[in-house]
C-alpha positions in Angstrom: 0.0 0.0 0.0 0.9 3.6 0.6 3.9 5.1 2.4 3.0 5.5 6.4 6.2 8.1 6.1 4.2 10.3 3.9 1.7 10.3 6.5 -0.8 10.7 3.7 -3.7 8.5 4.2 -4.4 7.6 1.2 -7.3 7.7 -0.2 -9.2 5.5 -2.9 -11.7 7.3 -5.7 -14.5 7.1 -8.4 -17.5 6.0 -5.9 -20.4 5.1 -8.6 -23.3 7.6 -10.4 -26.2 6.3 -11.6 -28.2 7.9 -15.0 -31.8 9.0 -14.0 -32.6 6.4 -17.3 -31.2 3.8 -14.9 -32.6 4.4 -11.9 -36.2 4.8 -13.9 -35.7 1.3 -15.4 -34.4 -0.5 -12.1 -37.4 1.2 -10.1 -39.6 -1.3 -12.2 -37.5 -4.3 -11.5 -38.3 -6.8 -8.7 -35.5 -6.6 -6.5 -32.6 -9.1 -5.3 -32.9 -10.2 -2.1 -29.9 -10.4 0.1 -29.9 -12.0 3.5 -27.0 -12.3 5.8 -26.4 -13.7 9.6 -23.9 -11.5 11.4 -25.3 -13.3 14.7 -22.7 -16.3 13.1 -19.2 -14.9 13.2 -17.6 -17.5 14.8 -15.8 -18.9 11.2 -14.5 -15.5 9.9 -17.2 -16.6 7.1 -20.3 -14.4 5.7 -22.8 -16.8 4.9 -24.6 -15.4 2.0 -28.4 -15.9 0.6 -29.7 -14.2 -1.9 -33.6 -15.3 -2.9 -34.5 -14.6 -6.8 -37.3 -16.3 -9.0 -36.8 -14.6 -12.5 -33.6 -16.1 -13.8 -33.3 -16.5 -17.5 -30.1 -18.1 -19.3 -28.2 -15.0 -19.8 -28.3 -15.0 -15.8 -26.9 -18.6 -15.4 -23.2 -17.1 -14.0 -22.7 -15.8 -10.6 -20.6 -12.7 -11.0 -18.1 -11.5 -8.1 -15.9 -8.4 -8.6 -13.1 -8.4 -10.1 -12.1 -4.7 -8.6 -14.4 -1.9 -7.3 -14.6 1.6 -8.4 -11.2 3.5 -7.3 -9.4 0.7 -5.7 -7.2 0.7 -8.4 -6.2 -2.7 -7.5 -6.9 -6.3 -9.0 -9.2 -7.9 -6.1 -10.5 -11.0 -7.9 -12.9 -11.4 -4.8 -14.4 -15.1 -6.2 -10.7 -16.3 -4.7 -12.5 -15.5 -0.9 -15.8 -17.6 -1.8 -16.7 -20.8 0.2 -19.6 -23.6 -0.7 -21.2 -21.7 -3.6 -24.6 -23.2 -4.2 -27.9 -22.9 -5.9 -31.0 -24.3 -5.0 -34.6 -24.4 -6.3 -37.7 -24.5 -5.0 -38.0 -28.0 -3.1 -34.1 -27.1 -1.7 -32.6 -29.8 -4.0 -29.0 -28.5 -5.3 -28.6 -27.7 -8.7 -25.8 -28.3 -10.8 -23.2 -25.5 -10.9 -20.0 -25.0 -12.6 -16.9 -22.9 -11.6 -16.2 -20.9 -14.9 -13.0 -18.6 -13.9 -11.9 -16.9 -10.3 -14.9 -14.9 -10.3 -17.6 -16.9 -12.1 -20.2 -19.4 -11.4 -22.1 -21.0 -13.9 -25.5 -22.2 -12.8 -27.0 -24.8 -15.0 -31.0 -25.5 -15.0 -31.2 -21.6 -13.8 -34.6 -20.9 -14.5 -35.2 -23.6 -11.7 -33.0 -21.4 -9.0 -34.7 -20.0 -6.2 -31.9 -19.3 -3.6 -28.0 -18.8 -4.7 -26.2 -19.5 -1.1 -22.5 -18.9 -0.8 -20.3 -18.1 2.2 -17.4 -15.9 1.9 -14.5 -15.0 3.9 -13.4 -11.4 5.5 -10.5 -10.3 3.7 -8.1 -8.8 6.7 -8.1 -12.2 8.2 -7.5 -14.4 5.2 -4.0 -14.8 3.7 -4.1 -14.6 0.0 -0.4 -14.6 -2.3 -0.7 -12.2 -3.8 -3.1 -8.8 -4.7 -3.6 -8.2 -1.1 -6.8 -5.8 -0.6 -6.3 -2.6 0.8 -7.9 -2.7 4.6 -10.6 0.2 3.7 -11.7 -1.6 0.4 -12.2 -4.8 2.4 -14.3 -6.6 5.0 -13.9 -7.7 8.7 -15.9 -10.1 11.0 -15.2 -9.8 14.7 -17.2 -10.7 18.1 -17.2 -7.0 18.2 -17.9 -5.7 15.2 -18.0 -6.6 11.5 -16.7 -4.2 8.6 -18.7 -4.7 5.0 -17.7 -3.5 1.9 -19.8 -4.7 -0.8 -17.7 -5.5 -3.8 -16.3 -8.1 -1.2 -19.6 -9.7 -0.2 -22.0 -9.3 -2.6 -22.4 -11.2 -6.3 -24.8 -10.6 -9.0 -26.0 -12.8 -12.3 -24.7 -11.3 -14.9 -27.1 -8.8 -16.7 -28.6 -7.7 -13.5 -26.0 -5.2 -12.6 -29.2 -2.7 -12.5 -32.0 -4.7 -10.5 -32.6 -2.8 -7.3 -31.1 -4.5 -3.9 -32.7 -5.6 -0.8 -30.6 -6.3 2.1 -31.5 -7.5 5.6 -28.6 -8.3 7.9 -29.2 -10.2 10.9 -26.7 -8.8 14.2 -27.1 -8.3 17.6 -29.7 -5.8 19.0 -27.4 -3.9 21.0 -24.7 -2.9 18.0 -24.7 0.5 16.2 -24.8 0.6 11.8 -23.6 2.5 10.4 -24.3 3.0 6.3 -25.1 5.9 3.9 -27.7 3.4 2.7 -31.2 3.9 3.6 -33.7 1.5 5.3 -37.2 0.6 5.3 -39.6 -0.1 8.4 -38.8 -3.7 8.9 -35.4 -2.6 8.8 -34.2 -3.9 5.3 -31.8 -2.0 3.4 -32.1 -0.4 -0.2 -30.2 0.2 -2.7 -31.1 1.3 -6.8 -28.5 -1.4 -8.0 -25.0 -3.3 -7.6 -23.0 -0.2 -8.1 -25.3 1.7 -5.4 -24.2 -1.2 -2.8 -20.7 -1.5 -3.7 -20.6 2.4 -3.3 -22.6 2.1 0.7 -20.2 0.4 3.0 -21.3 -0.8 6.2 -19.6 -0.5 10.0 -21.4 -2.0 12.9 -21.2 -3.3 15.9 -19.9 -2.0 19.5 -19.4 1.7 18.0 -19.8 5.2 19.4 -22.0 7.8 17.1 -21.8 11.6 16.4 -23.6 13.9 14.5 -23.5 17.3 13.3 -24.4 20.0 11.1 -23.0 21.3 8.6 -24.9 24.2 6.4 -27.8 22.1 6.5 -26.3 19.0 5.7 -26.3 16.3 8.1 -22.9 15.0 8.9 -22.8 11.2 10.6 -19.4 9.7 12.6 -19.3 6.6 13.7 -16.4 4.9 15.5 -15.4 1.1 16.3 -12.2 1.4 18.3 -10.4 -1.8 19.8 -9.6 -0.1 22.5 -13.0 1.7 23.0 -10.6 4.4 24.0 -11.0 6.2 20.7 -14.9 7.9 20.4 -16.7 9.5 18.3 -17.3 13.0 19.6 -13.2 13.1 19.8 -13.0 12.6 16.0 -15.9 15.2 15.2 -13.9 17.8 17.4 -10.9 17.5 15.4 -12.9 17.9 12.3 -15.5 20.5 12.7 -13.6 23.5 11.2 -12.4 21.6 8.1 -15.7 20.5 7.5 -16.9 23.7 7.9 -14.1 25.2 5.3 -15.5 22.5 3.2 -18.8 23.4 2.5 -17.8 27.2 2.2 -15.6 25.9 -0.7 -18.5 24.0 -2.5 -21.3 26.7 -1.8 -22.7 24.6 0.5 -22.9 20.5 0.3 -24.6 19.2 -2.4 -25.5 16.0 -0.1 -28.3 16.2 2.4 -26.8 13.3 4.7 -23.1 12.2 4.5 -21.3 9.5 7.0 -17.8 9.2 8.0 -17.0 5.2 9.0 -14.0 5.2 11.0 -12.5 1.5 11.8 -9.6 1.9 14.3 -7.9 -1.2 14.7 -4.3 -3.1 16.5 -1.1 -4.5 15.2 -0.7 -4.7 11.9 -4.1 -5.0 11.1 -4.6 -0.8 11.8 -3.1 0.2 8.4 -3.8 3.8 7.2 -6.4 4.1 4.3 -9.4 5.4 3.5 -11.9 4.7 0.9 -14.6 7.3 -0.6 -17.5 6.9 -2.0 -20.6 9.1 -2.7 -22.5 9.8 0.3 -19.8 8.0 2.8 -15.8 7.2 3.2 -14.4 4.7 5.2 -11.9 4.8 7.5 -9.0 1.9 8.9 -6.3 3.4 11.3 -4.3 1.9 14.1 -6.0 2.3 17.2 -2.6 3.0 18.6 -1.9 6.2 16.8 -4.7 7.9 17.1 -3.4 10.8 18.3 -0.5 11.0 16.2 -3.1 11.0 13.4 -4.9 14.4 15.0 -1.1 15.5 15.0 -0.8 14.8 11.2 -3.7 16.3 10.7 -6.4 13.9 10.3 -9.2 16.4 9.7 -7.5 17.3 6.5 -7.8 13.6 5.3 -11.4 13.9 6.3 -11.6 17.1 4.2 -10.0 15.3 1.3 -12.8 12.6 1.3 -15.5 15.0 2.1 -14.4 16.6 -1.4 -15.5 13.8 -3.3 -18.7 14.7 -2.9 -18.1 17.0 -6.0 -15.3 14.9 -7.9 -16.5 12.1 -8.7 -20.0 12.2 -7.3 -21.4 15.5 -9.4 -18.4 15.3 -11.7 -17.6 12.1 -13.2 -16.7 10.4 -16.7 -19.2 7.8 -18.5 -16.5 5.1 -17.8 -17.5 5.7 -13.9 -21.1 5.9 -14.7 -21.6 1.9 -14.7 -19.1 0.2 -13.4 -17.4 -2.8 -15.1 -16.9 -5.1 -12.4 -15.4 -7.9 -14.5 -12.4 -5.8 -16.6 -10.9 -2.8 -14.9 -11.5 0.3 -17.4 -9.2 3.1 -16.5 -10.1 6.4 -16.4 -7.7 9.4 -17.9 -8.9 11.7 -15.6 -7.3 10.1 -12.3 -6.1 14.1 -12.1 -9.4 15.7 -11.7 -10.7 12.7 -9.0 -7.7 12.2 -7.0 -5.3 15.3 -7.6 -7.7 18.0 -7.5 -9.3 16.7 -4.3 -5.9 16.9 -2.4 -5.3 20.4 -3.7 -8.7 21.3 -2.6 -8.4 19.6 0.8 -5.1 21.9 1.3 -6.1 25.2 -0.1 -9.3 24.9 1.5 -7.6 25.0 4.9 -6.0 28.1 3.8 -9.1 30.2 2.6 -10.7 29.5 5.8 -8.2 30.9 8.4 -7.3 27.6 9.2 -3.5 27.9 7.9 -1.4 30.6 7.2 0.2 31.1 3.9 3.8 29.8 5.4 2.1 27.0 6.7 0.7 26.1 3.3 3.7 26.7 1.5 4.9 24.0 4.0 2.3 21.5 2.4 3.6 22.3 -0.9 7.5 21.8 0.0 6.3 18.3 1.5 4.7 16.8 -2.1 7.8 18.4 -3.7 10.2 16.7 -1.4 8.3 13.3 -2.0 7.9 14.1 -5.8 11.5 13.5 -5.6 11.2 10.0 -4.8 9.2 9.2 -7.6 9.2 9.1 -11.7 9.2 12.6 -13.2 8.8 11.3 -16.4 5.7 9.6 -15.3 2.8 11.5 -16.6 -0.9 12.2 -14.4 -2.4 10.6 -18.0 0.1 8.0 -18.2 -0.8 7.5 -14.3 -4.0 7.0 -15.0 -4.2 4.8 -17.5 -1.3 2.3 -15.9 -2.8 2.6 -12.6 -4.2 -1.2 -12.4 -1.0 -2.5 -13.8 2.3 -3.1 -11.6 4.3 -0.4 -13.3 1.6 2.3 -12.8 0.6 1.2 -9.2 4.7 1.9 -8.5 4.0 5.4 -9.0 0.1 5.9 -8.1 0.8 7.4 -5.0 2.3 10.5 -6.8 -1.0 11.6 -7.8 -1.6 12.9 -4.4 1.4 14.9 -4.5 3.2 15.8 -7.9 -0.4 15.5 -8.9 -1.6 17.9 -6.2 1.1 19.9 -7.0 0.1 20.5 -11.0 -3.5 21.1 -10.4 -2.2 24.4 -7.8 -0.5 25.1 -10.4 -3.8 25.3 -13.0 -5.5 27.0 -10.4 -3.2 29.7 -10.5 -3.1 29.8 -14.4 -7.0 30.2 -14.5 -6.7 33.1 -11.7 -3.7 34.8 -13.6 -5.8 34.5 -17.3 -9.7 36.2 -15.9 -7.4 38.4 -14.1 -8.3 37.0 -10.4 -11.9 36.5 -10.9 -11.7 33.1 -11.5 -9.6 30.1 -10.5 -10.1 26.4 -10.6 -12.8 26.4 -7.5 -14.9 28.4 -9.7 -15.0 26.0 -12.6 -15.1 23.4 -10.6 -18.4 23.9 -9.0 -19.7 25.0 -12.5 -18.6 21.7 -13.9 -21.1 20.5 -10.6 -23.7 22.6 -12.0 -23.4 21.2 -15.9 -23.0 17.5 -15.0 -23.9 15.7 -11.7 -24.8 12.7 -10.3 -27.1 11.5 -12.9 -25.0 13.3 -16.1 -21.8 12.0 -16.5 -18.7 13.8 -18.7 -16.9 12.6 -22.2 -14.4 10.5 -21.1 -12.6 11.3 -25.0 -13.6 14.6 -24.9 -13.2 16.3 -21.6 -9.8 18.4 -22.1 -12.0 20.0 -24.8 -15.0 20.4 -22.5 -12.7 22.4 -20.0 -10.8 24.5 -22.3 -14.1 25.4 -23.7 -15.3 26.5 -20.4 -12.2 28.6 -19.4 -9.0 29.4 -22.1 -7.7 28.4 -25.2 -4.2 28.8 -23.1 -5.5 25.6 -20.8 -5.2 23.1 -23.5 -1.6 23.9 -24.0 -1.5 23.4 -20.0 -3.0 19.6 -20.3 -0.7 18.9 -23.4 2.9 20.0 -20.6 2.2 19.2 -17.9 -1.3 16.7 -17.3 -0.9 14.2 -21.0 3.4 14.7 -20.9 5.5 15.2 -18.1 7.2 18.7 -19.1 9.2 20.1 -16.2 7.1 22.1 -13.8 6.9 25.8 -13.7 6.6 26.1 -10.0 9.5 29.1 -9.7 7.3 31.0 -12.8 3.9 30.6 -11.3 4.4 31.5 -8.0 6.0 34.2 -8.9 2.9 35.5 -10.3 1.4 35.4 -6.5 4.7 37.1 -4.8 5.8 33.9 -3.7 9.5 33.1 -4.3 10.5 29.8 -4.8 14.2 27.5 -4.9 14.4 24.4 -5.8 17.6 23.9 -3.8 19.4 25.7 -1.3 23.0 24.8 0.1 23.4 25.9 3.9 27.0 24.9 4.0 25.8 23.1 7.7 26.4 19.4 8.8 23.7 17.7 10.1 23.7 14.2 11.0 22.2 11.5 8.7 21.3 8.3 9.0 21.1 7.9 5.4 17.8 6.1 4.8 14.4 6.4 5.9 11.5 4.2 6.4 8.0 3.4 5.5 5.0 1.5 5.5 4.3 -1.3 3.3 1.5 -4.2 3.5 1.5 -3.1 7.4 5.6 -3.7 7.8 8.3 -0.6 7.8 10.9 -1.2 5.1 14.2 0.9 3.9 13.9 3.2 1.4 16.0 6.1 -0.1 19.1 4.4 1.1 22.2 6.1 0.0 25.3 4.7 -2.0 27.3 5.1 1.7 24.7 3.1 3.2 24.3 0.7 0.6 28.4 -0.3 1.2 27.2 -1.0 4.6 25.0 -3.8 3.1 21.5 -2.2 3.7 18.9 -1.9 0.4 15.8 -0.3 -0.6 13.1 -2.3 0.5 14.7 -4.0 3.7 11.9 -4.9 6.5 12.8 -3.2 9.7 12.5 -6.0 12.5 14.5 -4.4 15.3 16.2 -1.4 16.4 18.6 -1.9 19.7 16.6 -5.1 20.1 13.2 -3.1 20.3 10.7 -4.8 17.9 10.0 -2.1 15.2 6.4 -1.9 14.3 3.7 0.3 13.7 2.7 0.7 17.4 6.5 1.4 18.3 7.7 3.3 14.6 6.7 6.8 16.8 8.6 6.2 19.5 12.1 4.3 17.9 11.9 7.5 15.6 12.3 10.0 17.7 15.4 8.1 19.1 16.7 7.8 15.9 16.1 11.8 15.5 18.3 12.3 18.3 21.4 10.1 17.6 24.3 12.1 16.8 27.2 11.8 14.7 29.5 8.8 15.1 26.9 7.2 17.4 26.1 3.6 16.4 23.2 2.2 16.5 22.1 -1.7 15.2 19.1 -2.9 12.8 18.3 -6.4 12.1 16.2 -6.5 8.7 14.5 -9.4 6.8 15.4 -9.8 3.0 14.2 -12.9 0.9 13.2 -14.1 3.9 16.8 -14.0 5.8 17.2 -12.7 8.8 20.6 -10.2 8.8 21.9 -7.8 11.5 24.0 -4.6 10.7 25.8 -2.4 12.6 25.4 1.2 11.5 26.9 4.7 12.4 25.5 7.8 12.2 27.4 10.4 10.0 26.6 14.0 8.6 26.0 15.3 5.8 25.5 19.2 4.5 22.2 20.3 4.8 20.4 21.2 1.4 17.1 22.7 2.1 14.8 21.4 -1.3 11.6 22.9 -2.4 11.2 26.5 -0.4 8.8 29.0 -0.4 8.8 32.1 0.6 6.5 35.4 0.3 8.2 37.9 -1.3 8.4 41.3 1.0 9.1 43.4 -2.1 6.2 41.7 -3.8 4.3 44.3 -6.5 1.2 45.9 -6.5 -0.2 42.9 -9.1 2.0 40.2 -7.5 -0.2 40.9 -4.5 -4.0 41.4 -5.9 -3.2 37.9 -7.6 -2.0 36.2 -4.2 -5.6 38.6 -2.2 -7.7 36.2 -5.2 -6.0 33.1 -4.6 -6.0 33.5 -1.0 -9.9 33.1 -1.0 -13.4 31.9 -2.2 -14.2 33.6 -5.1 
């Protein structure tokens, strides 16, 4: 997964829209009924029954995702199922057939009356390979139980549109929370597969907030392992960001939303987040909770919360259905993603929430992990690679260099209507001329945009969103007063240790190791196992790296790592190195009279 060292809890994108045509046409269909027991959780299995009486041949297979909107990531979720079955009316078994890892064939179908399957919670199950991220996947506890749909529900193939029914059996006393609504027997809705797949569940022993926000309700509900970790604590720490939020959008453009927050131990607790239309989901380490409100956890939460205008009101036809069985890439990863980082940052800073120092601070940070990653790696090329291995080694860019580019169009657009416009603006216009039910041309959007603001914005797209052209960052914040340097030498020693460490699949591993280091015997990708003897892990990474902060030069400290499954133990010294300060801003005192009526337009809602 993503780098715990970035801190940036990385978000997942493209929750589901549904054309009014489709919604009209599933309204008239008789629903599938779902039935689950979460009173039986003693097998890490959800046993699965889903009642239907319409079956035709072209519904004889038994689909199960092959990924989910935004993952990202092959899941191949038929490699969790258990007993898959099909009955008809008298309860005999009918035949069925195993067609591929995510396909049942049912033979006889028109005689099916119940399709019965269990299925196993993915953070408990080890798989080989295409581990699901802990936010995209599901959890069954005495305590609580975590669903995502891709990774419970099926559907016969050509009813990706029938309406869903869903009635899940648990324990009187446990909280639910869902974006999904219910009826008065208690059975959940949704208009069709997508809907369900975009409505994640979280029940069980939770704690529940609420509050408003410009007449929007705003939900928070918490399952902590501890129970240490509540609700009301996580609403605190968000309540100004959410606030900045819906300033930024002119007010939500959902009437209910709910934040699902899943903090869990060990190695289990990996950062993530998931978002989806009316809801994002949450899976941190119940240990770290408050180094999360540290690193800022309420502007993660604004960064989901954005998606309620990219991708729920603005989205490409390739998002409107989803294709559950072949991943279809989307170009526009930049709008979804990128743009919902930038607005999750600057959004901070038009509400008082951050000074401009501070937020030049959040632009020195992507820069400095930009650095780490392909600069000749396109946001189109990005895109489009992003479900293959090459692409997912530089997906995590998008929330930085990618955040990075799209400041940089904001400014454009502000600098071209002369400060009476910037990308916030044409944002919530695009809002206004798609939505939810309207979805863009996925062929054709560059043009769309271009149309809607400059002819100078297509030559923008072509640098620095399709190629990889060199940023102007120096150029373009010059145009606010803001100086910037790529490098500046101090001529100052520091100490070194000439590495650094991350998170990956729940371990911390080397990375950026240096050429000195490397003649030590240490490579990129090492797993951390011990430090002095002290078990590195993500409940002690915190604390073994402040002590690593303090070591000074020629102090030696010793690291045993795992590499191809060896155990080795190395004994390292800390030296120094001169300190070269990358990527700084600062405002320009001397700044002119236009400098500084660009930087009063792009310091605030327009």
């Amino acid at each position: 997964m993503k780098s715990l060292s970035r801190l940036l809890l990385i978000s997942v994108l493209l929750a589901s829209g549904c054309s009014s045509s489709l919604l009209r046409k599933s309204a008239a269909l008789a629903p599938l009924m779902y039935e689950i027991d979460l009173n039986d959780r003693a097998d890490d299995l959800f046993k699965v029954k889903l009642s239907v009486n319409d079956l035709k041949r072209e519904n004889a297979v038994y689909q199960f995702a092959s990924t989910a909107p935004g993952t990202y990531q092959v899941m191949d979720i038929g490699r969790f199922v258990r007993d898959f079955k099909a009955l008809d009316a008298q309860g005999d078994t009918l035949k069925t057939e195993r067609l591929s890892t995510n396909q049942w064939k049912i033979h006889e179908v028109g005689q099916a009356r119940e399709i019965r399957y269990s299925i196993a919670e993915t953070w408990d199950t080890p798989v080989d390979e295409h581990r699901i991220y802990p936010m995209a996947g599901t959890s069954l506890e005495a305590d609580h139980v975590q669903i995502n749909g891709q990774a419970v529900f099926g559907y016969p193939t050509g009813m990706q549109n029938r309406p869903l029914q869903i009635k899940l059996a648990h324990p009187q006393d446990w909280l639910l929370g869902t974006a999904l609504n219910r009826n008065s027997d208690g059975v959940f809705y949704a208009d069709n597969y997508d809907h369900i797949v975009d409505s994640p569940f979280l029940l069980g022993q939770l704690t529940r907030a609420e509050m408003d926000v410009k007449g929007s309700a705003v939900e928070i509900y918490v399952y902590s392992k501890s129970s240490r970790i509540k609700a009301e604590q996580v609403l605190t720490s968000a309540k100004e960001v959410l606030l900045a939020a819906a300033a930024f959008t002119k007010g939500l453009p959902v009437k209910r939303y709910t934040f699902l927050f899943h903090f869990e131990d060990g190695n289990k607790g990996a950062l993530g987040a998931w978002e989806h239309s009316y809801s994002s989901l949450y899976t941190f380490n119940d240990a770290t909770f408050e180094q999360m409100l540290q690193q800022d956890i309420a502007g993660v939460m604004a960064h989901e919360f954005f998606h309620i205008v990219t991708p729920l009101n603005i989205h490409s036809e390739i998002i409107e259905q989803f294709n559950f069985v072949e991943p279809v890439p989307s170009e526009h990863l930049w709008l979804y993603e990128a743009t919902t980082e930038w607005a999750a940052q600057i959004m901070k800073l038009r509400g008082g929430l951050i000074t401009p120092e501070q937020y030049a601070q959040i632009l020195r940070s992507k820069l400095n992990i930009d650095d780490h990653f392909d600069k000749s790696y396109s946001l189109s090329r990005l895109a489009l690679t992003s479900y293959a291995p090459e692409g997912q080694q530089q997906y995590g860019n998008i929330y930085h260099r990618g955040a990075i580019i799209v400041g940089l169009l904001d400014i454009r657009l502000l600098e071209l209507s002369n400060g009476k416009r910037g990308l916030r603006e044409v944002i919530n216009q695009l809002a206004k001329t798609y939505g939810p039910q309207r979805a863009f041309p996925e062929k054709k959007f560059f043009d769309v945009f271009v149309a809607m603001t400059h002819p100078e914005i297509a030559d923008f797209f072509e640098r620095y969103i399709k190629n990889a052209e060199p940023l102007p960052i120096a150029e373009y914040y010059n145009k606010l007063g803001i100086k910037y340097s790529e490098e500046i030498r101090t001529g100052k020693q520091v100490p070194t240790l000439g590495m650094g460490l991350t998170l990956n699949e729940g371990r911390i591993v080397l990375f950026n190791v240096t050429p000195k280091m490397q003649e030590q015997g240490l490579r990129d990708g090492d797993i951390v196992l011990t430090y002095n003897g002290k078990p590195v892990k993500l409940e002690t990474i915190q604390e073994i790296g402040r002590e690593l902060f303090l070591l000074q030069p020629g102090q030696t400290y010793q690291l045993a790592i795992e590499r191809d499954k060896k155990e080795m133990t190395f004994k390292l010294e800390v030296f120094t190195k001169e300190q070269i300060d990358r990527h700084v801003f600062e405002i320009d005192p001397n700044a002119t009279e236009k400098q500084l009526a660009l930087r009063k337009a792009w310091m605030k809602n327009l």
